[in-house]
Backbone as CSV, one residue per row, in Angstrom:
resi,resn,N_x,N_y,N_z,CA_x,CA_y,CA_z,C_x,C_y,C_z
1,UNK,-18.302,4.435,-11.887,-17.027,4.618,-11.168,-16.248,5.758,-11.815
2,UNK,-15.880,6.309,-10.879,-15.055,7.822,-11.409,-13.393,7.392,-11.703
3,UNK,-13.018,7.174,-12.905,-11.524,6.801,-12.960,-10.312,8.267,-13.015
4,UNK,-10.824,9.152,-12.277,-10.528,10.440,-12.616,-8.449,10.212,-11.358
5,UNK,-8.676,9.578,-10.498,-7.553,9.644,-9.266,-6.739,8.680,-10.729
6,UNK,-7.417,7.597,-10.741,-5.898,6.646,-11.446,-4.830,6.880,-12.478
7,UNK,-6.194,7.567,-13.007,-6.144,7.975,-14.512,-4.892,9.045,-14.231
8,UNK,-5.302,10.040,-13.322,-3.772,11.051,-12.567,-2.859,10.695,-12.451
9,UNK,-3.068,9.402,-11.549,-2.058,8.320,-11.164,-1.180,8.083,-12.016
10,UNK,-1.651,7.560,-13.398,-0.598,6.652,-13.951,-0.171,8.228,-14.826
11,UNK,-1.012,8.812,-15.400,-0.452,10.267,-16.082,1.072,11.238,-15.203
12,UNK,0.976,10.440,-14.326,2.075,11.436,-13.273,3.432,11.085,-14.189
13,UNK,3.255,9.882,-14.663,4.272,8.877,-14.977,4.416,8.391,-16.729
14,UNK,3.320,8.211,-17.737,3.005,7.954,-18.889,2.283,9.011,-19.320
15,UNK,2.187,9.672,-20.600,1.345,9.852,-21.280,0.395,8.788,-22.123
16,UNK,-1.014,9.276,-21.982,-1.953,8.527,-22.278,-2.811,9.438,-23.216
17,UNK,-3.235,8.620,-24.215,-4.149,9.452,-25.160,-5.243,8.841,-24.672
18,UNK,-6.486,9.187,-25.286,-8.435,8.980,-24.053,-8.451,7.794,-25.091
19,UNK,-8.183,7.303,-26.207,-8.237,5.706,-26.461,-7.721,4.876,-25.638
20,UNK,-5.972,5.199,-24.948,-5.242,4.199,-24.666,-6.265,4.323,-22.929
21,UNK,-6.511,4.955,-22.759,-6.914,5.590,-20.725,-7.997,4.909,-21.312
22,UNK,-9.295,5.027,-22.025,-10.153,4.282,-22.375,-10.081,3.010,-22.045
23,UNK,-9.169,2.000,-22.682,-8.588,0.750,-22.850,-8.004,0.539,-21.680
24,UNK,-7.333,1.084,-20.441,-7.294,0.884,-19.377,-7.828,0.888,-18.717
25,UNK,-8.806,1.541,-18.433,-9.878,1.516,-17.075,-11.407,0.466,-18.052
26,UNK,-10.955,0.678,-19.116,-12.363,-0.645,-19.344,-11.694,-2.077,-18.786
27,UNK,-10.129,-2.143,-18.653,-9.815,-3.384,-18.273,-9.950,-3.482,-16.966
28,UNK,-9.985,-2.381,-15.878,-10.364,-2.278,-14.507,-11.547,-3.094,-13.682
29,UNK,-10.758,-3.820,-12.973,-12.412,-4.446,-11.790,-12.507,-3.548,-10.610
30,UNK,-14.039,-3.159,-10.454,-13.939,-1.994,-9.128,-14.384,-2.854,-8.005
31,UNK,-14.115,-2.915,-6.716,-14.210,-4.102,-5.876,-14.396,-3.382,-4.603
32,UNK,-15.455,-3.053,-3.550,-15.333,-3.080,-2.490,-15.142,-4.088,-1.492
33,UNK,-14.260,-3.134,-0.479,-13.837,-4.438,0.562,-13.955,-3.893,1.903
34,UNK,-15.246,-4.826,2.485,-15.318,-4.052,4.162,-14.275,-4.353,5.043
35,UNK,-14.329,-3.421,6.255,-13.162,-2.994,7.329,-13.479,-5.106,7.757
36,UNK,-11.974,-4.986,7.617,-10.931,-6.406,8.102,-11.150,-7.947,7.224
37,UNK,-12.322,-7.456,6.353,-11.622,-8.478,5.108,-10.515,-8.181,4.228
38,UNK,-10.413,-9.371,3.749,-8.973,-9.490,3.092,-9.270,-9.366,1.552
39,UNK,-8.266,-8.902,1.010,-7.683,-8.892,-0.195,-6.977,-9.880,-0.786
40,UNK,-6.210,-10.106,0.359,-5.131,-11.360,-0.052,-4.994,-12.065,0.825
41,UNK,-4.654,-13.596,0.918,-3.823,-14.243,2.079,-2.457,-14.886,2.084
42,UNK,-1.866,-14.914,2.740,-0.871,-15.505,2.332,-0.719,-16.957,1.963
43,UNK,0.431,-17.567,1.134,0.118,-18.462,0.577,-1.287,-18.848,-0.761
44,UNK,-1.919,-17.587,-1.217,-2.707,-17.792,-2.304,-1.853,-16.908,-3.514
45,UNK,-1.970,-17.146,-4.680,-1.005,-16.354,-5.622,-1.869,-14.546,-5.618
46,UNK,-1.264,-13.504,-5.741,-1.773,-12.705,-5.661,-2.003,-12.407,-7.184
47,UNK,-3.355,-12.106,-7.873,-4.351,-12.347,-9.117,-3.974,-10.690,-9.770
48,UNK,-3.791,-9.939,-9.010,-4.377,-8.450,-9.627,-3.096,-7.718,-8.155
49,UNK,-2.919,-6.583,-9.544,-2.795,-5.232,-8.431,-3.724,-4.901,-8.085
50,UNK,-3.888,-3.722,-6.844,-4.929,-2.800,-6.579,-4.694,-1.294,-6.473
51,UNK,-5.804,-0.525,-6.283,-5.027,0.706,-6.618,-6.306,1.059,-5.814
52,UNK,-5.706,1.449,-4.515,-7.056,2.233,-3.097,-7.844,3.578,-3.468
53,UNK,-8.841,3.548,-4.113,-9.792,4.725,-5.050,-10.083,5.513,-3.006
54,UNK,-10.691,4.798,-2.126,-10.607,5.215,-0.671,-10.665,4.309,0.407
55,UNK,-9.755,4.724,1.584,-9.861,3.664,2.650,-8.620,3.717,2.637
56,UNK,-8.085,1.992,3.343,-6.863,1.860,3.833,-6.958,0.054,4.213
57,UNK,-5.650,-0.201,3.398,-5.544,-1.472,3.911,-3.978,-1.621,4.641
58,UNK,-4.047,-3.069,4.660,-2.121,-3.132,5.635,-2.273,-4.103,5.031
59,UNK,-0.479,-4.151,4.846,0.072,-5.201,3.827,1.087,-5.871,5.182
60,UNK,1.131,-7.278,5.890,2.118,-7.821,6.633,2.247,-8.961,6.107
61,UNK,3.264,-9.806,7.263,3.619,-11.154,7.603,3.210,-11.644,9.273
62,UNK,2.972,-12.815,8.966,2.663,-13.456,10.580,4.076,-14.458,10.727
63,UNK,4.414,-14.169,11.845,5.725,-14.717,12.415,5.346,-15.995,12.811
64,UNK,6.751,-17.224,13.026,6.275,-18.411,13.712,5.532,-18.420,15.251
65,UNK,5.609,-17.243,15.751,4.801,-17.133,16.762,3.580,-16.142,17.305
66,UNK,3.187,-16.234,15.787,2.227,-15.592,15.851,1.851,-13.936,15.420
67,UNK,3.052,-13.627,15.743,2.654,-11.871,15.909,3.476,-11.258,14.714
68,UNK,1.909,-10.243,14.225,1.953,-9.493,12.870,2.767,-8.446,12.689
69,UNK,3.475,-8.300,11.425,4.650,-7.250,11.663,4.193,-6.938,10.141
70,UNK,3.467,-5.199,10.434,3.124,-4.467,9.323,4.278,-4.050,8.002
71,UNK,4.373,-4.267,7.380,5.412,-3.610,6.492,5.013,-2.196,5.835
72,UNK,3.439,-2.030,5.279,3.264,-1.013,4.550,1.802,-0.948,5.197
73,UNK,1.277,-0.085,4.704,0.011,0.872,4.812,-0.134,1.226,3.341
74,UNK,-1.716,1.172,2.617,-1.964,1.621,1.360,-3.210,2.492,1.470
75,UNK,-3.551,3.967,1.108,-3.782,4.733,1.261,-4.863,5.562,0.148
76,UNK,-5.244,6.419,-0.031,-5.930,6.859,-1.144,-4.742,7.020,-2.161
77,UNK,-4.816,6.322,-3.603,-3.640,6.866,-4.440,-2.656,5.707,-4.367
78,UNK,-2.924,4.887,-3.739,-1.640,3.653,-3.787,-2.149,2.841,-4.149
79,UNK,-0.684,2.067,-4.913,-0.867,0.949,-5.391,-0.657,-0.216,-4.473
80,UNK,-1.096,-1.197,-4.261,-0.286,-2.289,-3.275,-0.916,-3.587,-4.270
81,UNK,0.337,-4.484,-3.759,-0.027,-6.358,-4.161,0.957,-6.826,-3.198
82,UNK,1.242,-8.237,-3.400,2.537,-9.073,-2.900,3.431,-8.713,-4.340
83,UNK,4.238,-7.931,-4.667,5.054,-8.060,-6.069,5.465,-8.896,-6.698
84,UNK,6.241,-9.649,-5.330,6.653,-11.064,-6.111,5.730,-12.146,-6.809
85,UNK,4.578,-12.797,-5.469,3.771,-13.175,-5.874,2.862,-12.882,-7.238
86,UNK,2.402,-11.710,-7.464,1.805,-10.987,-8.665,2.754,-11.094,-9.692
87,UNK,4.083,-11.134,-10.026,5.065,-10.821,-11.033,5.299,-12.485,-11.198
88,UNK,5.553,-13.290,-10.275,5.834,-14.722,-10.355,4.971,-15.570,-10.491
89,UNK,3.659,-15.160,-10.515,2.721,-15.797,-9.710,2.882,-17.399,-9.077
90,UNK,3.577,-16.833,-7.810,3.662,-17.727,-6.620,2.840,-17.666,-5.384
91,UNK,2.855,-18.261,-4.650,2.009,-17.899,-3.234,2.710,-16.868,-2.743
92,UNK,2.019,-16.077,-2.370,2.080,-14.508,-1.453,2.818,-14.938,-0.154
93,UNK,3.709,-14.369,0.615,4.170,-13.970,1.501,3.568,-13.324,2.388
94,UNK,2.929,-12.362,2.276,1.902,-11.177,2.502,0.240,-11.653,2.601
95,UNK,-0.198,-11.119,3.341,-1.611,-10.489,3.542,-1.570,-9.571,3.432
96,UNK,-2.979,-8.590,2.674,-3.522,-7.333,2.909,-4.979,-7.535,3.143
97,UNK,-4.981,-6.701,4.074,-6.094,-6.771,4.859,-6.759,-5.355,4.709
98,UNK,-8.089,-4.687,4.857,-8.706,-3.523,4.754,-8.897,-3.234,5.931
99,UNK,-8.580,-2.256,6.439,-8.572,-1.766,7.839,-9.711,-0.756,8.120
100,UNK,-10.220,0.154,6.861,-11.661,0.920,6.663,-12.304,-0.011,5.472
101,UNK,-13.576,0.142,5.295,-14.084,-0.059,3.811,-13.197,0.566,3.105
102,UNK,-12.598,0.460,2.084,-12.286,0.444,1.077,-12.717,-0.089,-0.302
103,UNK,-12.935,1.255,-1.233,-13.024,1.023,-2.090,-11.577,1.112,-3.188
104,UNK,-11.967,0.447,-4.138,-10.573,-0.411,-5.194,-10.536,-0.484,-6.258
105,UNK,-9.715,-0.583,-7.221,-9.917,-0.536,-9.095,-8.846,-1.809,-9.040
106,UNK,-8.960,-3.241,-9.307,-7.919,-4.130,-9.602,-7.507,-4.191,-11.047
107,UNK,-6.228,-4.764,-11.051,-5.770,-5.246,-12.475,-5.549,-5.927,-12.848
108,UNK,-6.152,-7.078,-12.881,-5.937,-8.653,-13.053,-4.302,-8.851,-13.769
109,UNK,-3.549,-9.914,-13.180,-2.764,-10.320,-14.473,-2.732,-10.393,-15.712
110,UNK,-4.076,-10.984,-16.135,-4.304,-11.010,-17.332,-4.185,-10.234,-17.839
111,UNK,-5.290,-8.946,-17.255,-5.576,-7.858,-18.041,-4.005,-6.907,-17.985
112,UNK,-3.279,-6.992,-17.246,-2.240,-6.396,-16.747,-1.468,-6.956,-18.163
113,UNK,-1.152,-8.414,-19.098,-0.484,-8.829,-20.078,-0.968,-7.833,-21.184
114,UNK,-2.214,-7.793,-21.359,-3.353,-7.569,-22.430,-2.559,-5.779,-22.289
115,UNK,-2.493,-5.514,-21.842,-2.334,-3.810,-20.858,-0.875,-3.634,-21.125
116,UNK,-0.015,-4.581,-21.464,1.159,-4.054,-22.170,1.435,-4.804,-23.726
117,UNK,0.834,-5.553,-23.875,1.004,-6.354,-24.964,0.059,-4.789,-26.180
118,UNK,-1.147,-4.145,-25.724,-1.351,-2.837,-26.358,-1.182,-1.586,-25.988
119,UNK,-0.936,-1.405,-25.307,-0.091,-0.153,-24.717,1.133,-0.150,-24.118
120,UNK,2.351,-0.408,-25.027,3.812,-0.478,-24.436,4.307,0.207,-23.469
121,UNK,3.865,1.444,-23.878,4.466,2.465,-22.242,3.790,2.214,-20.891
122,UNK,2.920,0.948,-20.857,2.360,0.806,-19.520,3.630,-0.282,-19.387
123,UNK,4.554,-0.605,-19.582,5.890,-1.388,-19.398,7.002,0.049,-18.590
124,UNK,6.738,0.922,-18.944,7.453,2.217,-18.208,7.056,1.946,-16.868
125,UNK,5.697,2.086,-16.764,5.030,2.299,-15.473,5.411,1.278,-14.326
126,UNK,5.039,0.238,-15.031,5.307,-1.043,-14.371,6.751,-1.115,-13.588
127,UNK,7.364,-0.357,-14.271,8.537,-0.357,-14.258,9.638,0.620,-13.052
128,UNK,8.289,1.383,-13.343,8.800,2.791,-12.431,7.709,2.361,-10.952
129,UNK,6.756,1.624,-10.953,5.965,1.487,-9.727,6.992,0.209,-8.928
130,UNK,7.689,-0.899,-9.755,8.607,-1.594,-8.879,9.848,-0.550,-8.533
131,UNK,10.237,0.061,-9.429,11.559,1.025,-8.933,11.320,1.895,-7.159
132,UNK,9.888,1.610,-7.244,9.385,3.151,-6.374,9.467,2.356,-5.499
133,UNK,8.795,0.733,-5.467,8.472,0.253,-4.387,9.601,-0.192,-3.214
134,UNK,10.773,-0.950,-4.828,12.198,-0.931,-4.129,12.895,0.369,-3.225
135,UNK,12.805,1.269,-3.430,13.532,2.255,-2.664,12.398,2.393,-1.429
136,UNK,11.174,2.359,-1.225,10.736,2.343,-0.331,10.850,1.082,1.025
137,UNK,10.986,0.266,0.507,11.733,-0.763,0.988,13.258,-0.134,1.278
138,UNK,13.721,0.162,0.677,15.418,0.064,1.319,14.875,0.913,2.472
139,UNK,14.117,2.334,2.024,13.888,3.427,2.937,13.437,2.630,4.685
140,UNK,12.620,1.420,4.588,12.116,1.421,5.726,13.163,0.206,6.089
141,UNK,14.411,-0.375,5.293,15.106,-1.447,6.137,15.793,-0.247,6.445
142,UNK,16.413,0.530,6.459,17.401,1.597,6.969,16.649,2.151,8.063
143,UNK,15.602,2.713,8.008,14.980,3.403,9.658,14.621,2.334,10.183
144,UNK,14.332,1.258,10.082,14.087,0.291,11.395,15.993,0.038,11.750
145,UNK,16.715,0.190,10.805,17.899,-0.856,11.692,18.624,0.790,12.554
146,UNK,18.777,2.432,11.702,19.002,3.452,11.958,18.453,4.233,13.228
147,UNK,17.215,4.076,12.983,16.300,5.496,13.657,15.693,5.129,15.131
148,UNK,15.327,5.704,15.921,15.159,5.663,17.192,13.495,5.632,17.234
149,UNK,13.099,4.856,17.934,10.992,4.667,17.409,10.270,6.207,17.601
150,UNK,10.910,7.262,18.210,10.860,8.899,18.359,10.752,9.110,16.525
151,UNK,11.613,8.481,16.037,12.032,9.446,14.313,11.222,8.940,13.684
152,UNK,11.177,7.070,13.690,10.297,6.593,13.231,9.313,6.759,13.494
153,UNK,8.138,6.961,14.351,7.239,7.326,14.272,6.909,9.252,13.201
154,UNK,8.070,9.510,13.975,7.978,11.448,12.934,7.456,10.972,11.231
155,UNK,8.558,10.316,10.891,8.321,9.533,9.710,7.532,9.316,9.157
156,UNK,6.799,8.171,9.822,5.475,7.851,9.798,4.526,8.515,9.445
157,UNK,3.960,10.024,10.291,2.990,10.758,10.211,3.669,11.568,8.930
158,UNK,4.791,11.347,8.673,5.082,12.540,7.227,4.626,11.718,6.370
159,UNK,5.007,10.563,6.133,4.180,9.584,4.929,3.000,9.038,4.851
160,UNK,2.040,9.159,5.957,1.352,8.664,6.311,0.243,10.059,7.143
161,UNK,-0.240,11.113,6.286,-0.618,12.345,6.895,-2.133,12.239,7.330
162,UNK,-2.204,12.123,8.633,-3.935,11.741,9.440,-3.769,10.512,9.411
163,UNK,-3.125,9.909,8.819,-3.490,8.005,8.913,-3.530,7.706,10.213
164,UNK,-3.151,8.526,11.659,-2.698,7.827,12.653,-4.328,8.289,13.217
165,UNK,-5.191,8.990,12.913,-6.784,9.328,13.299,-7.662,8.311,12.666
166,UNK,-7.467,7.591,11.882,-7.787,6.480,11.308,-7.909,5.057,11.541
167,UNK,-6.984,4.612,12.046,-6.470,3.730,12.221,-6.294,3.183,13.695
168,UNK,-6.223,1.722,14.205,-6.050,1.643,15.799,-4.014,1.872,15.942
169,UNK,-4.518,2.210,17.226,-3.180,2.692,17.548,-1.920,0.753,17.123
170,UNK,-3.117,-0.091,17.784,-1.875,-1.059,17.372,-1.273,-1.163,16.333
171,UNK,-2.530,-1.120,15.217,-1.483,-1.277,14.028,-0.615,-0.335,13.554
172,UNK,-0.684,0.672,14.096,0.955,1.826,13.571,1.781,1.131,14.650
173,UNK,1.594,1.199,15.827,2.618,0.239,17.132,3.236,-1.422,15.901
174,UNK,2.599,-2.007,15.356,3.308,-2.712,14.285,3.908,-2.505,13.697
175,UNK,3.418,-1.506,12.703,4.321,-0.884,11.878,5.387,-0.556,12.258
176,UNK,5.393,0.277,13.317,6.626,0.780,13.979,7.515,0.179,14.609
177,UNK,7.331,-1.528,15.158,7.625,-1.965,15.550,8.082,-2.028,16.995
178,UNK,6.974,-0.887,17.727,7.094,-1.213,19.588,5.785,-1.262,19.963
179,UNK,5.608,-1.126,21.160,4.126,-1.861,21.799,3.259,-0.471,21.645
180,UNK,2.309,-1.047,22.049,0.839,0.307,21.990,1.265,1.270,22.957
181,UNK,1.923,0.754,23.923,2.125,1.554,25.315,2.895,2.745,25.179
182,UNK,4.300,2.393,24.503,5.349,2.972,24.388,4.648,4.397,23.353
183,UNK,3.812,3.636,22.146,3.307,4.459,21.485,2.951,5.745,21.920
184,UNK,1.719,5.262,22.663,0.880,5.850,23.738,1.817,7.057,23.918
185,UNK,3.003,6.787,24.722,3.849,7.918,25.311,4.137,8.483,24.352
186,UNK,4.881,8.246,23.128,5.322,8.692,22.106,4.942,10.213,21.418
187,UNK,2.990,9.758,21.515,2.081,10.508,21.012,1.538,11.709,22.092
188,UNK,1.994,11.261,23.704,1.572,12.191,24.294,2.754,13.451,24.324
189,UNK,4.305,12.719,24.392,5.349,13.384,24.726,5.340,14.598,23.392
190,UNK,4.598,14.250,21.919,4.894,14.842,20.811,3.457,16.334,20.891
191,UNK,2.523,15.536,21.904,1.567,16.587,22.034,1.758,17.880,23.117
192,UNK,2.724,17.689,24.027,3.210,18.349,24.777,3.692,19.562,24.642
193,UNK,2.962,21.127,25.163,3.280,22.143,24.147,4.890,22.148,24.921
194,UNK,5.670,22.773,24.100,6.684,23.043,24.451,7.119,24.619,25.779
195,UNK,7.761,24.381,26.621,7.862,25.381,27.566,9.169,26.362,27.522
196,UNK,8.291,27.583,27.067,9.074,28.671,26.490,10.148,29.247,27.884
């Protein structure tokens, strides 16, 4: 396994000497997961972060009546879990589900204790990956209650660059929170050359 992306990853954020990066990725589980198995379910405690080496999973909730409302998308380079669940270890809220094969580097809890109990500045990280996650959260309660499903979708493809060639149209229509249909238009009205 090539730990060359994570290893970037967490360097964006910590300095690491090749003992301490050593000692991290030997604590790493590499895990493939085929298109629409799960990672997590809800109601099981979530065990490990993950960190998407390639592919794509979706992180939601299922409503009392049924219907799935995406919160996030995880991508090459992301981290995703249930936070709470993983930090509390309580039952998950959340499912993530793999939407391509995906391949994965987990971090067990355990190893995640072991992982700051000898390398303190992975307590920075930790630290700065909930900071990141919180503002991304505020970011998407503000454009769902703000933005018009036109912006939100713009949005979307800025954070989310090709994900929409990837992926079925419903689940960005989740994410986004309107139907496939509306989508549909969305994507044709945006393909429309403009008339000079």
């Amino acid at each position: 396994m090539n730990f060359d992306h994570i290893l970037q990853n967490v360097r964006q954020h910590i300095p690491l000497s090749q003992e301490e990066a050593d000692l991290f990725t030997s604590l790493l589980d590499a895990r493939v997961f085929k298109k629409k198995s799960f990672l997590l379910h809800s109601g099981d405690v979530c065990l490990c972060e993950t960190f998407v080496v390639k592919g794509c999973v979706k992180i939601f909730y299922t409503d009392a009546a049924g219907v799935e409302h995406i919160v996030k998308f995880a991508v090459e380079n992301w981290w995703t879990m249930d936070l709470e669940s993983f930090a509390q270890q309580t039952p998950a809220f959340y499912t993530i589900q793999a939407l391509e094969d995906t391949e994965t580097l987990q971090l067990s809890k355990t190893n995640h204790d072991v992982l700051y109990e000898r390398v303190p500045q992975f307590e920075k990280f930790s630290r700065l990956q909930f900071q990141n996650a919180y503002i991304l959260l505020q970011h998407r309660l503000t454009q769902n209650l703000y933005l018009s499903a036109e912006e939100k979708y713009n949005r979307f493809t800025e954070k989310y660059p090709g994900l929409e060639l990837r992926i079925p149209q419903k689940e960005i229509a989740s994410y986004l929170g309107i139907t496939p249909e509306f989508l549909s238009m969305l994507r044709k009205r945006r393909m429309k050359p403009a008339i000079s």
